[in-house]
N, C-alpha and C positions, 0 to 999 in steps of 0.2 A: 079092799086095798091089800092085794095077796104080794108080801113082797117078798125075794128069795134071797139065799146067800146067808153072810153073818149076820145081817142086820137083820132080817126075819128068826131066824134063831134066836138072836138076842130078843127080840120082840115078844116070840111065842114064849120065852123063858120066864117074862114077870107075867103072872099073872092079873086080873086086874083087882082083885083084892086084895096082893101085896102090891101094888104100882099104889094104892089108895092108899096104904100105908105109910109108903114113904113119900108122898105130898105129888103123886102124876095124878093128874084128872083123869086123863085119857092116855093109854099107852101109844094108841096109833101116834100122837103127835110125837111121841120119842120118836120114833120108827120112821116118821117121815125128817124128822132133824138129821138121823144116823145116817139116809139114804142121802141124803140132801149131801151132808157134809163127805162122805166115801165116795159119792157123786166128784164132788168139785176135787175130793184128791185127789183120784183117778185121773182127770182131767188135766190137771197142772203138772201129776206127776210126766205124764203123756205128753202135755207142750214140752216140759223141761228136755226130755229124752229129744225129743225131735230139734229142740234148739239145739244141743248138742251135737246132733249128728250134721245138722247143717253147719254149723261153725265146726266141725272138722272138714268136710269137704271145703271149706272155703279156706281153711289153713293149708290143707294138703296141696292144693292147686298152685293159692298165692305164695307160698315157700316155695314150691317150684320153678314160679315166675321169676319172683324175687332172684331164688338164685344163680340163674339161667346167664339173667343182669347181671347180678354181680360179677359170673367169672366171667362176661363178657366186656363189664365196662376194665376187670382185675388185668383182665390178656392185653386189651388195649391200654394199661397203664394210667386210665383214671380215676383208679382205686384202689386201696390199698387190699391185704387179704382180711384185716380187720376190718375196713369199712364194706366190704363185698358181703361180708357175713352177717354183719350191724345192719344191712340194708336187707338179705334176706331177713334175717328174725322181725323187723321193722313192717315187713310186708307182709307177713305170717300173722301177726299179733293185731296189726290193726284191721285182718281182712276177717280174722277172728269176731272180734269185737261188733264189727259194722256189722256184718251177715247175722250174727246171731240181735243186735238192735230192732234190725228191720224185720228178723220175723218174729220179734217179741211186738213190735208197735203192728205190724198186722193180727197178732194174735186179739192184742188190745183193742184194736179197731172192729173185730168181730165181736170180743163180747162187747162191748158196747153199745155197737148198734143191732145185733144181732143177725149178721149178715148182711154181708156187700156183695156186688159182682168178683166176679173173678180180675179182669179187668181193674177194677180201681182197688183192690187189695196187692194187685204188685206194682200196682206204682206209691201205693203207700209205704208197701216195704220195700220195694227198692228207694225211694227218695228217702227215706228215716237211714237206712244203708248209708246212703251216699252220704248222707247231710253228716252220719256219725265217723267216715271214712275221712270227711274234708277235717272234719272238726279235730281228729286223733293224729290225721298231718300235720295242722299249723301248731297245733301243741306239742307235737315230738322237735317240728324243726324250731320252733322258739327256743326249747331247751337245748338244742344242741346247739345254736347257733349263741345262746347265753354263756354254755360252758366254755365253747372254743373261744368264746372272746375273753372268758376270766382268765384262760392258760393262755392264751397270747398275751395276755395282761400281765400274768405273773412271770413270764417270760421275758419279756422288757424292761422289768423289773430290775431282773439280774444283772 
């Protein structure tokens, strides 16, 4: 069990008459715990990184789009410069969200089963995508459509 790096160093460091010392039977089983667990940081540190870089190409893009719309629906006068902007940052945010969803619940779907096709892993993340895209619309536009109805409420008011 020749292993390198820190966790071999650390290893070769207790000997095994002081590892018997302070209560290790076996020091190999530290050694395989250390690798195990610097193993799985690595790894997650690695997904996080990649989530990241894809929910920024999927911001960079959908802020683009977003705002494309806005100053075309803003020119044709059916939206304000406020709502043209509210609707890029709106398209940014949720395109954020979903794309980093979906390659979180493929990442999921791989350790789990320990491998799928290629194939049925994008349509797993892109549907967890989509399904979390649909989900962050009807929740954005319920709350918007709550508040403009309390300021027309408190508006009528008066």
């Amino acid at each position: 069990m020749a292993i390198t790096g820190a966790t071999g160093v650390a290893a070769r460091a207790v000997p095994s008459r002081a590892a018997a010392s302070i209560g290790l039977q076996w020091a190999g089983h530290w050694t395989g715990d250390a690798a195990r667990a610097t193993t799985t940081r690595a790894a997650m540190s690695h997904l996080l990184r990649a989530t990241i870089r894809i929910g920024a190409v999927g911001l960079a893009v959908d802020a683009t789009v977003g705002a494309v719309k806005g100053l075309l629906a803003y020119q044709r006068g059916e939206m304000t410069g406020e709502q043209a902007c509210a609707h890029a940052a709106v398209e940014a945010g949720t395109r954020v969200v979903s794309t980093s969803a979906g390659v979180l619940l493929a990442a999921c779907a791989v350790a789990l089963t320990g491998g799928l096709a290629a194939p049925v892993l994008l349509t797993i993340g892109k549907g967890g995508a989509v399904a979390t895209r649909l989900g962050l619309r009807r929740l954005l536009d319920a709350r918007s459509s709550r508040s403009s109805q309390g300021a027309s409420a408190a508006v009528a008011t008066r």
